[in-house]
C-alpha positions as MATLAB code, in Angstrom:
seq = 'XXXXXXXXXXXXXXXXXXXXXXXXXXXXXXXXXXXXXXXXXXXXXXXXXXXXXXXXXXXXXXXXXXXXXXXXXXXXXXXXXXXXXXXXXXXXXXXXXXXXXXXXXXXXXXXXXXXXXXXXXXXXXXXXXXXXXXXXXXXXXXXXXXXXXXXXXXXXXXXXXXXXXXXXXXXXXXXXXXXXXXXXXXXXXXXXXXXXXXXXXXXXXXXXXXXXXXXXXXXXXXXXXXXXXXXXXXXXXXXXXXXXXXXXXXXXXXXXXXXXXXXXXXXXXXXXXXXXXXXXXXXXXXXXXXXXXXXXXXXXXXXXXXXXXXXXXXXXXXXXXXXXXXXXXXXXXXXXXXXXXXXXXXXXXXXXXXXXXXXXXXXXXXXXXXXXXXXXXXXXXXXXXXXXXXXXXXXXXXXXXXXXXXXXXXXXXXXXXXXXXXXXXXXXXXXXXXXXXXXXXXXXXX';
ca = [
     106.065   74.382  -59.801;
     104.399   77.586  -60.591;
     106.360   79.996  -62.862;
     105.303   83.066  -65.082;
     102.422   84.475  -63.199;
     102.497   87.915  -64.454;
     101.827   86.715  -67.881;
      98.009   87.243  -68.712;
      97.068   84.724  -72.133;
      93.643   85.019  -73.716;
      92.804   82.596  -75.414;
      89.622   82.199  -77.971;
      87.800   79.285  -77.992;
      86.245   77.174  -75.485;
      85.887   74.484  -77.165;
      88.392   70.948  -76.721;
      91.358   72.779  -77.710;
      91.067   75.875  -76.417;
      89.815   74.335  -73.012;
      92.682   71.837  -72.820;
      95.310   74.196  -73.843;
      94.153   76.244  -70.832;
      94.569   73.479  -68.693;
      98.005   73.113  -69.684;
      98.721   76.810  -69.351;
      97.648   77.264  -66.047;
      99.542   74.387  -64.629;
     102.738   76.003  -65.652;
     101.556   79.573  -63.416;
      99.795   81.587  -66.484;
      96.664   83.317  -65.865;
      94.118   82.269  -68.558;
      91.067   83.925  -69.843;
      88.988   81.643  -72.086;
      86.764   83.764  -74.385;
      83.970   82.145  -76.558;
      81.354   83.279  -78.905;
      78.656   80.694  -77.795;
      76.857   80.303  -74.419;
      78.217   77.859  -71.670;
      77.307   74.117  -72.695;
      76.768   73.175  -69.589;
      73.806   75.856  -68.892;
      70.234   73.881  -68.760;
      69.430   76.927  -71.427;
      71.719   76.126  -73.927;
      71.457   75.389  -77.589;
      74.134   72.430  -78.992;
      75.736   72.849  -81.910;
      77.711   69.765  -83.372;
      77.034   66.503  -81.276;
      79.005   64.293  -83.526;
      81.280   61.836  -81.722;
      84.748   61.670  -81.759;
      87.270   59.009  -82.036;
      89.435   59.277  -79.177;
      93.160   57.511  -80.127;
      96.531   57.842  -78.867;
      97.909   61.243  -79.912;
      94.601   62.614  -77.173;
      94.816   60.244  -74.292;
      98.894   61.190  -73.935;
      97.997   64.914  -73.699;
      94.851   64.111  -71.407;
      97.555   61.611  -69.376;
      99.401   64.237  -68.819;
      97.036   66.916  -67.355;
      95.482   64.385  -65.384;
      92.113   63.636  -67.186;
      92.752   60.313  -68.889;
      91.061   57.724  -67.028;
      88.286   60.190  -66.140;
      87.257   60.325  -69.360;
      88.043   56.733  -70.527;
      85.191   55.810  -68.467;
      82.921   57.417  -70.663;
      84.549   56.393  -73.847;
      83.672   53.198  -75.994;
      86.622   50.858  -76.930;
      86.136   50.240  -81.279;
      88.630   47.810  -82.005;
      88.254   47.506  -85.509;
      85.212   48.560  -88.609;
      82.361   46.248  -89.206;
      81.242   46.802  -92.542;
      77.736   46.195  -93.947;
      76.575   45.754  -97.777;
      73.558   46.557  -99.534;
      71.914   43.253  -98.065;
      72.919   43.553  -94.633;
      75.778   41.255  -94.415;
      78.968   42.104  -91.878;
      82.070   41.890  -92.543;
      84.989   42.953  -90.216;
      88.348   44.469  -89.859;
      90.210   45.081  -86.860;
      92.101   48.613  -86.934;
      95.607   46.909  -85.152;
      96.873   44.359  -83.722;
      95.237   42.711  -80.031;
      94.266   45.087  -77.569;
      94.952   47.972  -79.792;
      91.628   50.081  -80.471;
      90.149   53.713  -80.453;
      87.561   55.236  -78.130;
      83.807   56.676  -79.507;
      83.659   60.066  -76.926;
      80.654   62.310  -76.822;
      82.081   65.726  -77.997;
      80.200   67.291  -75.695;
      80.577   65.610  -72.366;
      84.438   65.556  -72.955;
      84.321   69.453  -73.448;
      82.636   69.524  -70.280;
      85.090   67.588  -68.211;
      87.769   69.736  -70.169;
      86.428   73.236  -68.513;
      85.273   71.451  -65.409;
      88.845   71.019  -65.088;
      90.194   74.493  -66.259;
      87.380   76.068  -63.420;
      88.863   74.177  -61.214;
      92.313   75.312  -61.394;
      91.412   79.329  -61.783;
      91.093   79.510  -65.312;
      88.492   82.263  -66.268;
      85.839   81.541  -68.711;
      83.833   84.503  -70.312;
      80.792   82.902  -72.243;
      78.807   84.762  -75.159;
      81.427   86.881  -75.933;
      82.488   87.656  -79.689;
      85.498   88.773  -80.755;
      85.166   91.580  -83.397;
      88.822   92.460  -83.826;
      92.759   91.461  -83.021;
      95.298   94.172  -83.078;
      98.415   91.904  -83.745;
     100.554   94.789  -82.929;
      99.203   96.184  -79.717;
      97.963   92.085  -78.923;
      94.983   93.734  -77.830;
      91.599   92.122  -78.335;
      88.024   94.096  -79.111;
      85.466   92.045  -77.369;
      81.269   92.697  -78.241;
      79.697   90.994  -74.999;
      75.849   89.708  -75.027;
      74.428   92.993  -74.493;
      76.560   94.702  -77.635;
      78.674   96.714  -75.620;
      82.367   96.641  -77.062;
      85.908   96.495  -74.954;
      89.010   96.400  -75.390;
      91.261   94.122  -73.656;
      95.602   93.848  -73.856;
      97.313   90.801  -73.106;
     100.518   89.415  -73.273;
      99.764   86.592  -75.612;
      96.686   85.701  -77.314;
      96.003   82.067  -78.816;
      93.754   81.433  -81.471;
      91.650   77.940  -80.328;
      88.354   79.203  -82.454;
      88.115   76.708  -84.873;
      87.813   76.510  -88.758;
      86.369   79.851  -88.773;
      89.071   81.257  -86.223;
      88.187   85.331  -85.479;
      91.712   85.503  -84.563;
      92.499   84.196  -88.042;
      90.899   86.967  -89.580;
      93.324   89.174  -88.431;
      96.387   87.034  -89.501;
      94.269   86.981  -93.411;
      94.191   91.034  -93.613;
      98.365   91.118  -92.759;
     100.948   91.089  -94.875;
     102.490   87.346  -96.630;
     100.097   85.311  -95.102;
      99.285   82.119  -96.985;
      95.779   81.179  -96.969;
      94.197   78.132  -98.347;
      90.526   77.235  -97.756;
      88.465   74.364  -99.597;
      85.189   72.053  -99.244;
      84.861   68.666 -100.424;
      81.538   68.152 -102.449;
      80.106   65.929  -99.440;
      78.086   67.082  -96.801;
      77.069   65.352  -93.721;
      73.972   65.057  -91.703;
      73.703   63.314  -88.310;
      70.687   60.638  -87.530;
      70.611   57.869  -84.490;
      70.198   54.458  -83.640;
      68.192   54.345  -80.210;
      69.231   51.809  -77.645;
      67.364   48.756  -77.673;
      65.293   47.294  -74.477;
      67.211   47.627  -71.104;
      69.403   50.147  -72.960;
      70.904   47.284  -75.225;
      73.160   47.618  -78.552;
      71.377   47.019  -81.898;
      74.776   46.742  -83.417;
      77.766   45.694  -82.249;
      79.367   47.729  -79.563;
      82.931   47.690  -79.784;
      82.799   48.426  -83.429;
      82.532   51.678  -85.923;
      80.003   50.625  -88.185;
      80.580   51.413  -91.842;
      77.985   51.587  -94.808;
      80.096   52.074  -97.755;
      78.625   52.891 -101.068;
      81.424   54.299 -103.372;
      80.445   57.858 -103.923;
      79.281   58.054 -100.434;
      78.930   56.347  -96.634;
      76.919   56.149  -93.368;
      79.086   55.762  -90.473;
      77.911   54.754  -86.720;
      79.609   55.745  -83.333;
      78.622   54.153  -80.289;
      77.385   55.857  -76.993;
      77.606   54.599  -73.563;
      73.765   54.644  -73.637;
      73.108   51.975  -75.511;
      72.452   54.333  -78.824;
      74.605   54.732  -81.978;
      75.232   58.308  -83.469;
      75.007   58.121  -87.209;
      76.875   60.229  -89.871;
      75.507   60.204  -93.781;
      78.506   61.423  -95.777;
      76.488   62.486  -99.064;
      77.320   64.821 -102.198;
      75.107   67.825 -102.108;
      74.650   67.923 -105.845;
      74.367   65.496 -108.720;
      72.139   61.513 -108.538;
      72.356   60.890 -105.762;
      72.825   63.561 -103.110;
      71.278   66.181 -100.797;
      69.444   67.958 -103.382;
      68.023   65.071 -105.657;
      66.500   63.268 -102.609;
      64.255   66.386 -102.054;
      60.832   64.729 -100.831;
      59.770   62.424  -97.885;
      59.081   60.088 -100.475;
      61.967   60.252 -102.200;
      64.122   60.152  -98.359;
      62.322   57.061  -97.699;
      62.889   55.224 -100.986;
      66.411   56.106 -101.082;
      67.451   55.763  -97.584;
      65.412   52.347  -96.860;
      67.020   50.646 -100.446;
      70.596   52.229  -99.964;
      70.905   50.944  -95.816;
      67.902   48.972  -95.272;
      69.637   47.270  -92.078;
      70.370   50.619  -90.874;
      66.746   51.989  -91.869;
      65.267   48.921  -89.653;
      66.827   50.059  -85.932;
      65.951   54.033  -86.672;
      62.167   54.624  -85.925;
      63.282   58.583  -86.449;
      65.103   58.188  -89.776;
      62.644   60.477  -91.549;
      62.189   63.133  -88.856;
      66.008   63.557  -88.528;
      66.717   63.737  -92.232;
      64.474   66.279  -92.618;
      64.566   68.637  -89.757;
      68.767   68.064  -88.860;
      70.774   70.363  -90.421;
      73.137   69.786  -93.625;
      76.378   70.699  -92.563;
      79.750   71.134  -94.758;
      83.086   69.487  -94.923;
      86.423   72.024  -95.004;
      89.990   72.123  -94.965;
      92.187   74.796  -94.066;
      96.058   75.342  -94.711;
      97.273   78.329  -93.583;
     100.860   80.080  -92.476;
     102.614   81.878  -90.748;
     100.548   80.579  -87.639;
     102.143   83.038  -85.531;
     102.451   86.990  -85.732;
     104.057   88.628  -83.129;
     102.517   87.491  -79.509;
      99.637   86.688  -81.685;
      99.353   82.060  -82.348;
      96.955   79.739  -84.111;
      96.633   76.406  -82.940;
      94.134   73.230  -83.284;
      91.423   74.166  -86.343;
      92.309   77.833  -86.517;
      95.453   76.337  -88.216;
      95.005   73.381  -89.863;
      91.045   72.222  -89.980;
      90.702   69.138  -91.686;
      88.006   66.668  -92.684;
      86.935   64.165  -90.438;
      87.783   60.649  -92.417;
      91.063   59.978  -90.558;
      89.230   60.648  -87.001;
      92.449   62.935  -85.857;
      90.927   66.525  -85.753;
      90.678   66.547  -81.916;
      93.536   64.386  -81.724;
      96.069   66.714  -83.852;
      94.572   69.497  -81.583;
      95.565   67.316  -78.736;
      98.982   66.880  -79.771;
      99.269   70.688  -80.738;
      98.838   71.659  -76.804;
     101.159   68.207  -75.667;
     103.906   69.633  -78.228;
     103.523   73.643  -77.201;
     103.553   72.414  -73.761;
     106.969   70.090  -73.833;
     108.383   73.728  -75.999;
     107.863   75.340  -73.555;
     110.176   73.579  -70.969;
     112.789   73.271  -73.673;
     112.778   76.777  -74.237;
     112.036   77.458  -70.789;
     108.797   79.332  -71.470;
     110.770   82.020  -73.692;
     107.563   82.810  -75.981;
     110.264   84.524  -78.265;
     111.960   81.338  -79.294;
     109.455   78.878  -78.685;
     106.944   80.440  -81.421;
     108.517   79.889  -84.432;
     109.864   76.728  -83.208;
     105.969   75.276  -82.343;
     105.259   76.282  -85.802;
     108.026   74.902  -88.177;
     107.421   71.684  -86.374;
     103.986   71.213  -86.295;
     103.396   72.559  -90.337;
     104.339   70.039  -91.825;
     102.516   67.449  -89.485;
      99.187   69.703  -90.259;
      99.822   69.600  -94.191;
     100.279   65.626  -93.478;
      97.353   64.667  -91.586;
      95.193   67.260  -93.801;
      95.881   64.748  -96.672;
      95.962   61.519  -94.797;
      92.521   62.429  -93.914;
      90.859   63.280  -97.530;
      92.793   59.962  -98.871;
      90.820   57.753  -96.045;
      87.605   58.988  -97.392;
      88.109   57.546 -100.216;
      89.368   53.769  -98.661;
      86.511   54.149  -96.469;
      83.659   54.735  -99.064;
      84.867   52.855 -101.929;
      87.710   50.618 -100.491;
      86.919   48.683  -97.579;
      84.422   46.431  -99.185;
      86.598   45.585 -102.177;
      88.389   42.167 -102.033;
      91.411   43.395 -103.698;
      91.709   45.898 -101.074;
      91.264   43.070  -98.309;
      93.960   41.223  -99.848;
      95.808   44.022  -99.447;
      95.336   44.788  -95.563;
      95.746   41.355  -94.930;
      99.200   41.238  -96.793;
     100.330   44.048  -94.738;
      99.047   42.328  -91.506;
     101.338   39.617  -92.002;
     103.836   42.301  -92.839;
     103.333   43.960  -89.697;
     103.467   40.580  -87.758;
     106.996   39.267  -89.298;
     108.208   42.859  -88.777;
     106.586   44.794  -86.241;
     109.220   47.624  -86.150;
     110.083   47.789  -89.654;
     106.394   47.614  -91.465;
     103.723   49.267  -89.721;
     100.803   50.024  -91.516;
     100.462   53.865  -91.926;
      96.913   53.453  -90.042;
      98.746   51.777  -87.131;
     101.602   54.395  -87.456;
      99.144   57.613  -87.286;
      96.560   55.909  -84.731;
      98.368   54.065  -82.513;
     101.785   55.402  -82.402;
     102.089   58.849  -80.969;
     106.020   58.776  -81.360;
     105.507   58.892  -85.347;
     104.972   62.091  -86.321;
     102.018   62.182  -89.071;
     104.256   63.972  -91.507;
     106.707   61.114  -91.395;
     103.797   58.309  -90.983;
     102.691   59.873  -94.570;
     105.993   59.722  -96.037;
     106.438   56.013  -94.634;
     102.747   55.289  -96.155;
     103.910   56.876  -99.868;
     106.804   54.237  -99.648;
     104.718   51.604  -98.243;
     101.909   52.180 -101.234;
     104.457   52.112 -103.777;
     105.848   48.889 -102.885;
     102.615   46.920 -102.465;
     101.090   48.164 -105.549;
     104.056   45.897 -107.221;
     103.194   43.148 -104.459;
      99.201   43.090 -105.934;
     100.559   43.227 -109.674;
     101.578   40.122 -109.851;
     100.104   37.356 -111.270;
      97.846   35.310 -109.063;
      98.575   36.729 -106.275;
      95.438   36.020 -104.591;
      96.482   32.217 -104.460;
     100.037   32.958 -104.254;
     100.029   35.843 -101.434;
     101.080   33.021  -98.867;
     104.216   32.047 -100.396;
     105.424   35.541 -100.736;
     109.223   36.585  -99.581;
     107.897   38.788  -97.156;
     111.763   39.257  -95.840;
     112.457   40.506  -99.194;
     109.467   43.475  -99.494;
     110.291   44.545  -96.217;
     113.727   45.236  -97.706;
     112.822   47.512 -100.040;
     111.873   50.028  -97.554;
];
């Protein structure tokens, strides 16, 4: 049922959340402008930025489910049901992510973003490409718009959303106001994409249904795959101190370093060399901000809570930021008034949560996932999950594959959960004894 159709929202950002928000928006009888700063993606002249897949879970197939777009777009995805994780000779070892039939989907950023506007078009939603936003009056909700040819305009609306990123323009104006908390900090890795190509007949060099891992403590390699038969690669790498970006600083010193630290990697990428050298190096930030909403002025997705990309639930907490405005506003029967401060003292603390979640799985995934101890661990709270499957679910399960779990309580769950198998791995022998363990007794203690 259309409702609401004299209320004109801008919002800023065409990228995933910005485009799916509109979606949502439109459906309920808004009219939408989209504004963006870059060109339109789907021009034959247009210049990509980030190409890096995505891991599609749960929390962003509900929201796609319910505007429609789910099992368009699953079609294009790549099940991963678990990570296969290789050593400094090469050798695999595995580790499903859940329990049977429970996985999450490798997505081209870009060709979901496409489908996303497709969509938006499709219902009337109005896209205005190459257009920067060079100021946000949060008093007047007014924004001042420089188009391609630098001629400036102002434009009012009745709401304006912030969907521009990590780097939100809208945010800007939120940083010069009065008691806003601002929080902004990089981790010392970079990251630089490379590529597997697809093998003969468009084949898989690796296994398909896996994320690859290459974990070397201080650092990792990490490999996506892509309907196509290739893999997209990620080197997570310090940029300063032995090794990093700036110590491997000739060909020479690429090739030694890259061919002895992933030499099964090194053997499927004929372009290794080229790509290291002419792809860009590209930072790693989180953002923690608040209020999120001033006036008829809201951040949402990365403009509010950017976060690193270890816990693969960027897009997907942008996801559930539209699925959770969305289901406000029929509970507050699209009264903006009430429903704004209500979207944003229930979606903080989720931000704060998966913010953390996220830097803590860099460090299982570099340094972690090789290390028996840590095996023994998982496969303790396997059984766990097995014997108890409503009582102890691991937190991976808990943010990944169950949407109904908020991440700020799947964090507090996981704190508990930590605690009480760091006493499980203390005890003596417990790498002969783990079997024997009175499993109905640790669940207990949560």
């Amino acid at each position: 049922m259309l409702r609401n159709t004299s209320k004109h929202i801008a919002i800023a950002g065409a990228g995933l959340v910005g485009s799916l928000l509109s979606i949502y928006l439109k459906k309920r009888g808004y009219s939408v402008s989209v504004f963006e700063r870059r060109g339109d993606m789907r021009s034959s002249d247009y210049v990509g930025g980030r190409s890096i897949n995505l891991a599609l879970s749960n929390r962003g197939i509900r929201a796609l489910e319910e505007v429609g777009l789910a099992e368009e777009l699953k079609r294009i995805a790549i099940p991963m049901h678990g990570r296969m994780m290789h050593d400094m000779k090469g050798n695999l070892s595995y580790q499903a992510y859940g329990k049977e039939g429970q996985y999450i989907n490798s997505i081209s950023r870009s060709a979901l973003n496409i489908a996303l506007m497709n969509e938006a078009e499709t219902i009337g939603v109005q896209f205005y490409f190459e257009q920067k936003i060079e100021k946000t009056d949060l008093e007047k909700t007014t924004l001042t718009i420089e188009d391609k040819h630098k001629k400036f305009t102002e434009k009012k609306f009745d709401l304006i959303i912030g969907a521009d990123g990590a780097f939100s323009a809208i945010r800007d104006a939120f940083r010069i106001s009065d008691r806003f908390d601002y929080q902004q900090f990089y981790i010392q890795h970079g990251y630089k994409e490379l590529s597997i190509p697809a093998g003969p007949g468009n084949t898989f060099q690796l296994e398909k249904n896996a994320l690859h891992i290459w974990p070397r403590e201080s650092f990792m390699l990490i490999a996506l795959p892509n309907p196509d038969g290739t893999f997209t690669l990620t080197l997570f790498f310090p940029f300063e101190g032995n090794p990093s970006f700036a110590s491997i600083d000739s060909t020479q010193a690429i090739k030694e370093f890259l061919e002895k630290t992933f030499p099964d990697a090194v053997a499927l990428m004929p372009e290794y060399l080229k790509e290291f050298e002419q792809n860009p190096t590209s930072s790693l930030v989180t953002v923690k901000c608040y209020p999120w909403v001033k006036n008829n002025t809201l951040l949402i997705g990365d403009a509010a809570h950017a976060i690193v990309p270890f816990y693969g639930q960027g897009m997907n907490a942008g996801f559930e930021d539209c699925r959770v405005l969305n289901n406000l506003l029929d509970e507050h029967k699209d009264n903006w008034e009430t429903l704004l401060p209500a979207f944003q003292q229930l979606r903080k603390p989720d931000g704060d949560a998966i913010a953390q979640l996220a830097l803590d799985n860099f460090i299982e995934m570099r340094d972690l996932v090789a290390d028996k101890e840590f095996l023994l661990r998982k496969k303790i709270e396997a059984k766990l999950y097995e014997l108890f499957p409503t009582q102890w679910i691991p937190q991976y399960s808990m943010v990944t594959f169950h949407e109904n779990i908020r991440y700020s309580e799947a964090y507090t769950k996981g704190q508990k959960q930590k605690k009480i198998m760091d006493e499980v791995m203390a005890q003596t022998n417990i790498e002969e004894t783990w079997e024997r363990l009175d499993f109905n007794e640790i669940v207990g203690r949560l």
